[in-house]
MIMARDREN-989486 format. One record per atom (N, C-alpha, C): residue in one letter; x, z, y. Coordinates in steps of 0.02 Angstrom, whole numbers, plus 50000, padded with zeros to 5 digits. Example, Ala and Ser with C-alpha at 12.3 -4.5 7.8 and 13.67 -1.06 7.14 Angstrom:
a506605039049716a506155039049775a506605039049835s506425035449888s506845035749947s506455039450002
This chain:
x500425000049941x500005000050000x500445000050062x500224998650129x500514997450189x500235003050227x500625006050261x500605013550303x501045011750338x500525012550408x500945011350486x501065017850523x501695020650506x501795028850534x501575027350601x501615022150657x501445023350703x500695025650730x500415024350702x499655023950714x499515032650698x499895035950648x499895042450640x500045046850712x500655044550730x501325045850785x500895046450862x500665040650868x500415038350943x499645036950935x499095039250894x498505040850895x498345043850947x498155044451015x497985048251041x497195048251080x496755053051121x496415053251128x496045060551149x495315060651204x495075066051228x494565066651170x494595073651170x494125076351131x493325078451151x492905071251131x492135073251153x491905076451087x491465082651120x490975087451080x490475083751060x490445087650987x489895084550972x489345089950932x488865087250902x488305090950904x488375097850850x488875097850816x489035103850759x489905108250787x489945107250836x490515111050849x490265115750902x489885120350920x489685121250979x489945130350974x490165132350909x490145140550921x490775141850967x491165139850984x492035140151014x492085135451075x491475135751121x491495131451185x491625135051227x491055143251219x491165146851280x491785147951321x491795145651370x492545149551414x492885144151387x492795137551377x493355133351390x493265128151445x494095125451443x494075121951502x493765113951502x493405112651528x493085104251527x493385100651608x493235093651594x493125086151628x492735083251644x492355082151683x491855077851699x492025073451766x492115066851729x491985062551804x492575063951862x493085066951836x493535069951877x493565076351886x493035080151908x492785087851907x493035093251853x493385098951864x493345102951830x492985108851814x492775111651779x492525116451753x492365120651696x492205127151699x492155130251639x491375130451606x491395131651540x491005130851487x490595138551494x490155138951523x489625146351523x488995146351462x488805141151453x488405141851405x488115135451352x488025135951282x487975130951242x487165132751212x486945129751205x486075128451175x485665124851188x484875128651207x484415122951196x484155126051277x483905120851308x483475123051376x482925120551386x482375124351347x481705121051340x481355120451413x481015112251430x480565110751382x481015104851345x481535102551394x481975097751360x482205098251288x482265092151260x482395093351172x483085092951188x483365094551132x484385094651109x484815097751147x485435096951123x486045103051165x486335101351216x486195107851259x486625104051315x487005112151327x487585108951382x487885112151378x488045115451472x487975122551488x487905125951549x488475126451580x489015124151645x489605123851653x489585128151712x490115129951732x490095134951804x490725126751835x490675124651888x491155121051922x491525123851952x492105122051971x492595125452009x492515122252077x492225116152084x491945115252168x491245116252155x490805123052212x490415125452172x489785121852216x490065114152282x489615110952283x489555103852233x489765103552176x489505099552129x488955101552080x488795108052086x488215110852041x487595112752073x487185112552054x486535111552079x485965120252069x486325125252030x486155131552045x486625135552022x486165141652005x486705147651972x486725149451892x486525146351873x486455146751786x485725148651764x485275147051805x484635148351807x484085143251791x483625141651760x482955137151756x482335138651751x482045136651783x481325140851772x481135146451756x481825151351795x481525158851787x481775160451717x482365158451683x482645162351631x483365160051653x483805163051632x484445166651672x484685165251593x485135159551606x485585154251545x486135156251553x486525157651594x487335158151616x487415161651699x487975164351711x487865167051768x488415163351815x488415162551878x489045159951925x489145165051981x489945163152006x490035166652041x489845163152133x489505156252113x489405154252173x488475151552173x488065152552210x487505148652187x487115143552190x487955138752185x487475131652178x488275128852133x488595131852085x489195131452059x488855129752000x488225127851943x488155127351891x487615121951892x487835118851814x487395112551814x487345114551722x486985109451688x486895107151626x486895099951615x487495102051546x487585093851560x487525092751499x487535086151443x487325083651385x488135084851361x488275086451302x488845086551274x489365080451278x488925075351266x489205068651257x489625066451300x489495069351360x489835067651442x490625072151435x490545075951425x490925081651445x491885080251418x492305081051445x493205080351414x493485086351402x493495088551329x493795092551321x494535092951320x495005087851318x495485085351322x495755087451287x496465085251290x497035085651236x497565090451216x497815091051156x498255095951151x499125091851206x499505095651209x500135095251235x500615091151226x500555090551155x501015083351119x500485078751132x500135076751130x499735071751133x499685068751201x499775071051258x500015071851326x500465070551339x501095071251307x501585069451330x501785062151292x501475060851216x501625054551201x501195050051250x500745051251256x500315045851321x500545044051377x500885049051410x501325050451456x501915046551460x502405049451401x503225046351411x503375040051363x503025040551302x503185037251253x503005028651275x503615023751266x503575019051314x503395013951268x502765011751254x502445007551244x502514998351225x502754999051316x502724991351315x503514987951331x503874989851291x504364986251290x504484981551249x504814975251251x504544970951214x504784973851118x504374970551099x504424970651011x504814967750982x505404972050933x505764968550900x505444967050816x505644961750803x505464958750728x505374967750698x504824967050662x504624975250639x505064973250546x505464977750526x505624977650462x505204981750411x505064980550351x504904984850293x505324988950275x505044996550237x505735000450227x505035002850167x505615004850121x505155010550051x505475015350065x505025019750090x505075028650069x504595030050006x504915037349976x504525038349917x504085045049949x503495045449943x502885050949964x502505053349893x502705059949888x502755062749829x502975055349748x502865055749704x503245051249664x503165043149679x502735043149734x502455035849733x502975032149783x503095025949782x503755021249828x502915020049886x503135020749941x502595018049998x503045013250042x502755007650061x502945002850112x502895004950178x503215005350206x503095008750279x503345002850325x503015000450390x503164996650449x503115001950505x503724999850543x503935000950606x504205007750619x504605007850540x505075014150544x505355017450616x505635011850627x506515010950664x506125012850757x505425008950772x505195012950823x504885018550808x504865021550764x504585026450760x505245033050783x505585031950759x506435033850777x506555034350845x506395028150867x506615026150927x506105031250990x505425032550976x504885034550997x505245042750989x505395047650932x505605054250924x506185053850969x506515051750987x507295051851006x507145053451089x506745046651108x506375046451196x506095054251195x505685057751167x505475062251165x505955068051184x506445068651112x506965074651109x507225074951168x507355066951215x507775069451281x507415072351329x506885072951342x506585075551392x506795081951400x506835083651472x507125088651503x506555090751550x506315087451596x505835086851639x505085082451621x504745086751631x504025085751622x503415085751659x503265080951681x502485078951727x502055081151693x501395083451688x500935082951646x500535083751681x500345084551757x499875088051795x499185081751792x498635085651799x497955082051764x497975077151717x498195081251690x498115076151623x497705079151541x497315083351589x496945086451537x497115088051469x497615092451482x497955097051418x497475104051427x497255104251350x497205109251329x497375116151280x497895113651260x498265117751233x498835116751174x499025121351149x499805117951087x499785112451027x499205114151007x499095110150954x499315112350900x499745107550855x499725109150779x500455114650784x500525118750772x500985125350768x501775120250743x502185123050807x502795120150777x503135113250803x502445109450801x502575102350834x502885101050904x502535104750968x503175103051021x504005107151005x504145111350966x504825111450970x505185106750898x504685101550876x505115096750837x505165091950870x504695092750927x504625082650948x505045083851041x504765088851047x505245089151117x505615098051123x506165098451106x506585104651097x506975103251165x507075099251225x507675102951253x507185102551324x506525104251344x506125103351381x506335109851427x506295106851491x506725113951535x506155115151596x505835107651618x505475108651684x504875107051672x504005110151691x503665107451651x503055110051704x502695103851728x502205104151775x501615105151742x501365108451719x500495110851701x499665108351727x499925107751826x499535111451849x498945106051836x498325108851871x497735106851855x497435102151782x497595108051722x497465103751664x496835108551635x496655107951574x496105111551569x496325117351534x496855121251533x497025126851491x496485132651498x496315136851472x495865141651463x495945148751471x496675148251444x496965157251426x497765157051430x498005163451448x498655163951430x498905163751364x498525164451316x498765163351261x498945155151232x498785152751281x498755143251251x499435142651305x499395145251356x500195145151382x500875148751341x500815153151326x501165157051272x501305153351215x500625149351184x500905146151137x501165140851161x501335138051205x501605132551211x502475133851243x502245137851266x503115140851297x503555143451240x503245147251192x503575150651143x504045146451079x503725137551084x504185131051057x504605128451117x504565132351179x505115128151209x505675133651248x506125134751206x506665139051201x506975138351287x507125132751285x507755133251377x507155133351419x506375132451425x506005132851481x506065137551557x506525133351602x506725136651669x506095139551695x505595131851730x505245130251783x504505128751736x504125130851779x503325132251743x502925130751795x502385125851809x501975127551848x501255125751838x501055131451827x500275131151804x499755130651860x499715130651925x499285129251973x498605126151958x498045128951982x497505125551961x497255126651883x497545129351863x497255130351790x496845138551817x496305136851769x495915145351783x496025148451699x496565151851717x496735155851643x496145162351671x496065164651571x495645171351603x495995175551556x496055182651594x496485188051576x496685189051524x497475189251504x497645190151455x497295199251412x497485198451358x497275205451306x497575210451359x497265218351351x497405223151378x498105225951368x498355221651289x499245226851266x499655219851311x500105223351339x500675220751393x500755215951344x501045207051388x501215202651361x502245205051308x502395203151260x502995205351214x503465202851260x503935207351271x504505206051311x504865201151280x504945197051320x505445190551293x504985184351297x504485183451307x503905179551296x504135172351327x504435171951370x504735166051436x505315168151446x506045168951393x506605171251410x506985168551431x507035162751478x507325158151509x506965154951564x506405159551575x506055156451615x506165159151707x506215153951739x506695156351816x506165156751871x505875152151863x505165148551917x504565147551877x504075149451921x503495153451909x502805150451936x502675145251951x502015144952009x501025144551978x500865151252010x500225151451983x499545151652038x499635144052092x499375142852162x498685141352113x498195144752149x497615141352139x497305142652061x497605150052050x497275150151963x496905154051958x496635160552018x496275164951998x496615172551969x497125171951981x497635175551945x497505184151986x497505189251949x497425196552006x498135199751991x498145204452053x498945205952057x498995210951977x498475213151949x498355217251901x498825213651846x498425206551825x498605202951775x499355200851787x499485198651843x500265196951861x500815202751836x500645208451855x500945214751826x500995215251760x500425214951720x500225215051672x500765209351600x500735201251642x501135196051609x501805198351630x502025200451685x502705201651705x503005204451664x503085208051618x503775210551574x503955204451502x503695198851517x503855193051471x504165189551521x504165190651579x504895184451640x505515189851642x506025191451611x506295196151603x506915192851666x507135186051659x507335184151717x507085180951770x506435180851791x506165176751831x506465179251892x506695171651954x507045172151997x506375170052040x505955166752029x505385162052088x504575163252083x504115167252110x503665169152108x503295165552157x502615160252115x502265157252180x501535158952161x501035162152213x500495164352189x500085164152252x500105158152278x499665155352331x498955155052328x498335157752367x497725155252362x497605156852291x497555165752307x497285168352245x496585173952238x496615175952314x496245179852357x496235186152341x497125186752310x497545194752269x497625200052338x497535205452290x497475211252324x498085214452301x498695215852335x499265221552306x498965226152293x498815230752220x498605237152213x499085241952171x499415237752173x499955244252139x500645242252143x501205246552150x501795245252143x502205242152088x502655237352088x503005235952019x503385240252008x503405242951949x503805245751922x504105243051843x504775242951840x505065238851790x505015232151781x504625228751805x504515221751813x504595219651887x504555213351884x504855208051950x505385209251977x505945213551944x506395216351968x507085211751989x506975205351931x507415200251988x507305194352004x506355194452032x506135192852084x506525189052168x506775184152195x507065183352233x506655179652280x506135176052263x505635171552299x505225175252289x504535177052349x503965177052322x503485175752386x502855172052340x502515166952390x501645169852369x501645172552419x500875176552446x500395173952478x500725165552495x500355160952539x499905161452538x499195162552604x498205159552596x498125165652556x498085171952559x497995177952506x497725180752586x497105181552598x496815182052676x496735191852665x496915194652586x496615200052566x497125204852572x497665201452589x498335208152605x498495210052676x498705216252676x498755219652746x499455222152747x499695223552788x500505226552799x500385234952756x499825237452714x499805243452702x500135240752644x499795236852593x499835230352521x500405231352526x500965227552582x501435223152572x501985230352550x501875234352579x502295242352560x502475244352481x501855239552460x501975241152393x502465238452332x502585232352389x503155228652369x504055228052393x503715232352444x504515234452520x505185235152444x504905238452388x505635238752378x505825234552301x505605229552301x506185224952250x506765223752268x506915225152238x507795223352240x508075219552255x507925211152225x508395207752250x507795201552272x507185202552318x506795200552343x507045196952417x507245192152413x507595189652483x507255183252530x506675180452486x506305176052521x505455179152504x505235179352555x504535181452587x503995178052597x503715173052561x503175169352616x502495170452619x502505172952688x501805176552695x501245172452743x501415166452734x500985161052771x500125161652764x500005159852826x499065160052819x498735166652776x499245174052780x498595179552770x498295183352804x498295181252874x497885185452919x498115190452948x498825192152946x499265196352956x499475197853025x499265203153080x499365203453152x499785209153161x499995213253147x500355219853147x500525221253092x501405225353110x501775229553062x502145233553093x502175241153067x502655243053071x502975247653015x503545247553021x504105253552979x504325259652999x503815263152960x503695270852980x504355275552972x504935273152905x505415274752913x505975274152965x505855272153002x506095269753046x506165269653121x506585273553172x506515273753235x506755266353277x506675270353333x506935262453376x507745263153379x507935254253376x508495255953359x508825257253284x508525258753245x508765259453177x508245253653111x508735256153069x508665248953024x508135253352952x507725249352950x507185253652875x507515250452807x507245255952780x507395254752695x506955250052664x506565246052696x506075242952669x506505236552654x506015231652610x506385225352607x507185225152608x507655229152560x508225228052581x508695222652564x508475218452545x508945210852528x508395206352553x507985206352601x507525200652623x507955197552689x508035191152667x508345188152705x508035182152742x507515177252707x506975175852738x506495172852759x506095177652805x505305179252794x504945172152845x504405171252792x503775164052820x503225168852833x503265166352903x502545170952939x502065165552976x502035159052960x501695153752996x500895156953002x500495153553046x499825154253042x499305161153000x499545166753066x499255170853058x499165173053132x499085177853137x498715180453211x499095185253234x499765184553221x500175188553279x500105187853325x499995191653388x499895191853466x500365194353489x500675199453492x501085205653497x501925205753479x502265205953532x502795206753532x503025209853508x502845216853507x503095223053464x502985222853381x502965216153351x502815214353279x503665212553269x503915206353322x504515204853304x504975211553348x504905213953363x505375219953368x505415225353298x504755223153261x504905228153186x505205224853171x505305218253160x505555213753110x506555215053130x506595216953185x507255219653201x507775223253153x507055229953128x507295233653082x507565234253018x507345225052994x507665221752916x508265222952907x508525224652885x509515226752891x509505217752858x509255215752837x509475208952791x509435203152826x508935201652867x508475197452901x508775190052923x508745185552888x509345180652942x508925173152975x508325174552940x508095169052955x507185167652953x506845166953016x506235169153006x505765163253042x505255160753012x504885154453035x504305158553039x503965158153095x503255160853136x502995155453173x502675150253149x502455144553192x501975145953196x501435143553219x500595142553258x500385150853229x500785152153273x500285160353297x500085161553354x499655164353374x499385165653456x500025167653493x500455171753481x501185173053505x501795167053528x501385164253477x501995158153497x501635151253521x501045150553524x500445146553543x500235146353594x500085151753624x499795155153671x500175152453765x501145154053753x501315152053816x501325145753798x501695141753855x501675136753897x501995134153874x502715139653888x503325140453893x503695139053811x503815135553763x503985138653703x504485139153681x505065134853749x505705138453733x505865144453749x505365147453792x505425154253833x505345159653780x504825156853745x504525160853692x505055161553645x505395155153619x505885155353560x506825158853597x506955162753653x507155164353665x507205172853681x506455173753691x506265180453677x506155183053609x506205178753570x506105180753492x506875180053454x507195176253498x508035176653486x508145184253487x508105184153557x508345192253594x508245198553593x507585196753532x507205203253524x507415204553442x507715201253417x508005200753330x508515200553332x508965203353331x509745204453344x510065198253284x510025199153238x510335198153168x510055190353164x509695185353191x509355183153161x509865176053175x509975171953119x510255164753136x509965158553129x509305158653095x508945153453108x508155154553125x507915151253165x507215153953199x506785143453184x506055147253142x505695140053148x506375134253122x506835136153070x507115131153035x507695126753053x507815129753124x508295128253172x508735132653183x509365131453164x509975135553186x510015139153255x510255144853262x510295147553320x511105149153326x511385143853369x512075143953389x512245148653409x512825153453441x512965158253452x512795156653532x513105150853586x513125149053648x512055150853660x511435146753600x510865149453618x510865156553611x511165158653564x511155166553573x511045170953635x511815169053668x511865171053726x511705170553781x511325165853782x510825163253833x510095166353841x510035167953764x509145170353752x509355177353792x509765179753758x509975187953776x510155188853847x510555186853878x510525185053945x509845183453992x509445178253949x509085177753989x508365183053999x508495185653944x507865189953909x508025197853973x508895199153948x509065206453999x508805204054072x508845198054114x508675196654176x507785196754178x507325192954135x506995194054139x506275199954141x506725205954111x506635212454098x506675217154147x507165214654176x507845220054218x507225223554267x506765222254298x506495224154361x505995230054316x505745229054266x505255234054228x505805239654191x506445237654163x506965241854151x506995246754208x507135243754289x507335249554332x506865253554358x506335249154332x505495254854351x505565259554314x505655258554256x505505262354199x506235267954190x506635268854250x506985275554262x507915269954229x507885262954201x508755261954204x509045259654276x509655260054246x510045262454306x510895258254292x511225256154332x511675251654322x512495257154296x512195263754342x512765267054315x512495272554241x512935269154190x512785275254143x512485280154137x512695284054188x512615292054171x511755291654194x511515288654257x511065290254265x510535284454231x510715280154186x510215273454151x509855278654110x509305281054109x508805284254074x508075281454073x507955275554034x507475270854039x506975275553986x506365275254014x505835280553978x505625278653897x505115283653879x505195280853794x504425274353794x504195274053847x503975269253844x504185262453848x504655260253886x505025253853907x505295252653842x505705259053801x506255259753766x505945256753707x505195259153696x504865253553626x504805247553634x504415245853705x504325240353707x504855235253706x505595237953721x506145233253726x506615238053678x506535236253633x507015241853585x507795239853606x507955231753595x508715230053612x508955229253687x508555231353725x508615230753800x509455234753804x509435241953785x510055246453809x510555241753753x510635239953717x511135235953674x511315231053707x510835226453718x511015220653777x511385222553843x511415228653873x511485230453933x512335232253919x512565233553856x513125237053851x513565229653808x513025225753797x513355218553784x513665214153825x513265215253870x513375208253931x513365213954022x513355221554012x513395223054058x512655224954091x512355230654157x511695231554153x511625225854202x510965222554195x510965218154281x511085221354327x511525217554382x511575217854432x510795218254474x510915221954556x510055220354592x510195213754615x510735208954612x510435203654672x510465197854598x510255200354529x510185195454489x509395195654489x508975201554498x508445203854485x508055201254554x508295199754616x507925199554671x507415196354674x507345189554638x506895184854617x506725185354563x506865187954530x506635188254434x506095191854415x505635186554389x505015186554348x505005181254286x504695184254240x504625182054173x504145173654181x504345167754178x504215163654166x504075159954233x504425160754291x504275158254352x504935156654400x505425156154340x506005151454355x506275147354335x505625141054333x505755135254276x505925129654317x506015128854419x506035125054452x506385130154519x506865135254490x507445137854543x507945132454550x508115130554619x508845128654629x509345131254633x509935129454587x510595131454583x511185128554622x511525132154634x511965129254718x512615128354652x512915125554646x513415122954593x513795118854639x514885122454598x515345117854638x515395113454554x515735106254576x515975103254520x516475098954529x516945103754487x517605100654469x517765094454426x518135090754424x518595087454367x519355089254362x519415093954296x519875095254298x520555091454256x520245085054249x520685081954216x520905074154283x520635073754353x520435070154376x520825075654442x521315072654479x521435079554522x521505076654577x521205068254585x521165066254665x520405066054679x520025070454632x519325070954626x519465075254681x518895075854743x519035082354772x518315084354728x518245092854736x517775098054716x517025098154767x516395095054753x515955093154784x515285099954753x514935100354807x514285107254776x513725100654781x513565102954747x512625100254737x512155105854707x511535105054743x510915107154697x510565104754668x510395109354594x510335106754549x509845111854489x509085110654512x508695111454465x508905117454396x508685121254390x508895125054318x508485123654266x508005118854295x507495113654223x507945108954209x508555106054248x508485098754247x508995099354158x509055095154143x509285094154070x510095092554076x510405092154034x510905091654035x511185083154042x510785079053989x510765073153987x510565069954072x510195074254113x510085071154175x510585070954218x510985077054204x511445079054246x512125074854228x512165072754188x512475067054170x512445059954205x511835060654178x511495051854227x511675051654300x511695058754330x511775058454409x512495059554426x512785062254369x513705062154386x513925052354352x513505050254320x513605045454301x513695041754340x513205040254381x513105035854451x513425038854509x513605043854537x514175045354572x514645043654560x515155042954489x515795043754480x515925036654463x515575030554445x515225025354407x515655026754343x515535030554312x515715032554237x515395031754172x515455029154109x514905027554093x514445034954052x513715037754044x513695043254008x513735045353962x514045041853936x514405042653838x514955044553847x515285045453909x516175047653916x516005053553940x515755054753968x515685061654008x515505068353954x515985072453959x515835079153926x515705085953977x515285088753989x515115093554032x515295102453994x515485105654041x515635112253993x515415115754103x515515123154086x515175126054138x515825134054154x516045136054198x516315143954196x515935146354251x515965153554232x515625158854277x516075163854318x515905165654357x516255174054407x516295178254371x515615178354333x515645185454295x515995182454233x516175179754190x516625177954135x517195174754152x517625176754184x518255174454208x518695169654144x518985165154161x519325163854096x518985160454048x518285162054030x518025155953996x517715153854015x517575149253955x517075141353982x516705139053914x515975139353945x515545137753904x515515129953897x515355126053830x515195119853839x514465118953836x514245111753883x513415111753876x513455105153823x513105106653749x513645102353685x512675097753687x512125101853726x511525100053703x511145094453741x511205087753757x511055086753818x510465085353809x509685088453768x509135090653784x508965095553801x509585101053813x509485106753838x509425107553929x509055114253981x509165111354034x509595118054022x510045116454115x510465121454133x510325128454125x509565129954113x509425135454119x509585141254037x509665136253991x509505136353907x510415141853914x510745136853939x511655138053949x511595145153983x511035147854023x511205151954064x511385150954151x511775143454139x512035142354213x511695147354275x511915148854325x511635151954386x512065150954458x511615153354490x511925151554552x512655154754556x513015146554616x513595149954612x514215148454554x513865146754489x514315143654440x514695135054457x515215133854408x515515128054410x515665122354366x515125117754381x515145115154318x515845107554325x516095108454248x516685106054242x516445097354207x516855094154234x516545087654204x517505083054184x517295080354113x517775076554120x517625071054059x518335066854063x518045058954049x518605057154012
């Protein structure tokens, strides 16, 4: 007889229900039409004849009530218009995992070589077998896989015991998300054949709670990265699976609507990422419960509604025990208003790098380099802000410009240029925690720096500026005024056309009275004079 192993091999196909399988539906995951959803109830819904089957949707405007008909209560939802009944016949239960991935990787259409006959013997009998040699060829494509797509592709679980670690053993990266898995236990079995598994991401799958005894330590022992966006997942159960990631380095658990209720203990402990993103249900009380993982160094706390913090351990001026290797923190799109939020954030001993975009704080002024300079000046430690390096020259500029802008509420508030008597009250002293640090950095302001100084209403002061060429010495030394908006690149254009030089030669750098001896370069020419610090009275140096 003739036996085509392939047809065994690459059989594949979704699994429609049919009318005698119905006891093992409840609580699984289905397909419809694109749509996902779970399986709430299997029977009869009189007056209609035959089986249909009661689904809860996961978009809960595709269903038409709550598991209800004519006043008898079939299935229940958590939304009430999340449930429909649908005829079995319709419905995709989809596929096991191997079967997914041969559909997937296994390459089909390459052209055909002349197919040979081969006799293998199957138990005593000689069998003719065609298309050995791709069949070979088909296991081999498999074994190399390292990296794995599978996302909607309606997997439902391991299949025949054993089979993914014969057909794909060196599988390391492996995308899950939105398939129809059901339970952690159909993840388990599928991880537990793939020995090196780094990277996991189950997103969109609605697993429902694993058994009450802790998942067996070792469960994912190579497993690094973690992402469970969009599964329904509670911080309970996360705790709960956590002592089977014994090394997990990457925690993503976005848009889960998790509540921190308890502290980790012994688990997530080398935790280094973790992503809280759209979780609208945590408060800075929650996040305490997590202040001390260990080697927890990235934060992202994007879109939870988050407007205030502070660190109770902690005075002004000093650094908290909280978060002590967080290095850093995503605070985009939440409702910070309040200055005194990034003055806690001061207190991170770790802190190096912090993105806060579209918040009322940073939304709100006009101004947003003004803004991103007061958030320089108010974070000592910090070297990148919104994803952008903070040079040491912006450093000194924010800080500079931040002590001038201050200086007049500083001397209200009892400072004072000579030491002994600078006794700025404990009110000023919160609101500007690094004010006296700055003052012993760069010196206290002077009064005739302060004479004009107000916070955001010296964006069109003129600066009386001499300018030298000091490489050019039949240049004589000429003053102009000159805008502390105007940009650097302008100031170019206008030495350009004075000197007829062209503005690609010209390098600009700046010295001060009060910094004798050096000389700043202006390296930014979208920056204006004001970014550098420049002020009246300075000299800006030009050469070619």
């Amino acid at each position: 007889m003739v036996f085509d192993i392939r047809s065994h091999i690459l059989d594949s196909g979704y699994v429609i229900m049919n009318s005698t399988s119905t006891s093992d539906v409840i609580g699984r995951r289905v397909e419809v039409n694109g749509e996902h959803a779970t399986v709430r109830f299997s029977g009869l819904v009189p007056p209609v004849a035959g089986l249909w089957l009661g689904v809860e949707w996961d978009n809960p405007e595709r269903g038409k009530h709550d598991g209800s008909h004519e006043g008898t209560v079939y299935f229940k939802c958590r939304h009430p218009t999340a449930g429909s009944f649908i005829r079995p016949h319709k419905v995709n239960f989809g596929v096991d995992f191997l079967t997914a991935i041969k559909n997937r990787y296994v390459l089909e259409d390459e052209p055909k070589e002349e197919e040979t006959e081969q006799i293998v013997i199957i138990g005593n009998k000689p069998v003719e077998t065609i298309g050995f040699d791709s069949v070979i060829k088909q296991q081999s494509q498999l074994s190399k896989l390292q990296d794995v797509s599978l996302r909607n592709c309606a997997v439902n679980g391991a299949g025949d015991k054993g089979e993914i670690a014969k057909a794909c053993p060196n599988i390391r990266s492996i995308d899950l998300s939105k398939n129809l898995l059901s339970s952690w236990e159909e993840v388990i079995d599928i991880a537990d054949q793939l020995k090196h598994l780094e990277v996991l991401n189950l997103s969109e799958n609605k697993l429902t709670s694993p058994s009450s005894s802790p998942s067996p330590t070792g469960t994912f022992p190579t497993l690094k990265v973690l992402v469970l966006n969009r599964t329904g997942v509670t911080w309970a159960e996360v705790l709960r699976c956590a002592s089977g990631w014994p090394v997990l380095e990457k925690l993503y658990l976005e848009s889960n609507n998790i509540i921190i209720s308890e502290r980790p203990t012994d688990v997530l402990q080398t935790v280094k990422l973790l992503d809280l993103s759209s979780n609208q249900l945590i408060d800075e009380n929650q996040l305490f419960l997590i202040a001390y993982l260990p080697r927890l160094e990235q934060l992202i706390l994007s879109d939870i509604g988050i407007s205030s913090i502070h660190f109770p351990d902690a005075g002004i001026g000093c650094k908290t025990s909280m978060f002590p290797s967080l290095q850093y923190l995503v605070l985009n799109d939440n409702q910070i208003a309040q200055w005194s939020f990034m003055n806690e954030l001061d207190k991170l001993q770790s802190l190096h790098a912090l993105s806060c975009t579209r918040n009322p704080l940073t939304e709100g002024s006009k101004d947003a380099q003004t803004t991103r300079q007061f958030i320089i000046a108010r974070i000592g430690q910090l070297r990148t802000l919104n994803k952008c390096a903070i040079e040491p020259e912006e450093r000194r500029g924010a800080e500079l410009d931040y002590r001038k802008a201050f200086g007049n509420e500083w001397k209200k508030a009892g400072g004072h240029q000579d030491p002994e008597k600078n006794r700025p009250n404990e009110e000023f002293l919160a609101a500007h925690p690094r004010y006296q640090a700055l003052c012993l950095k760069y010196g206290a302001p002077e009064d005739g720096e302060l004479k004009t100084q107000q916070p955001f209403l010296l964006k069109n002061q003129l600066l009386t500026l001499k300018i030298k060429y000091p490489n050019q010495h039949d240049q004589k030394v000429i003053e102009k005024q000159l805008p502390d908006s105007m940009t650097v690149q302008k100031v170019k254009g206008l030495l350009s056309r004075l000197l007829k030089v062209p503005v690609s030669e010209l390098l600009l750098s700046y010295e001060s009275p009060k910094m004798p001896g050096k000389e700043v370069e202006l390296e930014n020419d979208l920056q204006p004079l004001r970014f550098y610090s420049v002020e009246n009275g300075d000299c800006l140096l030009v050469r070619w």
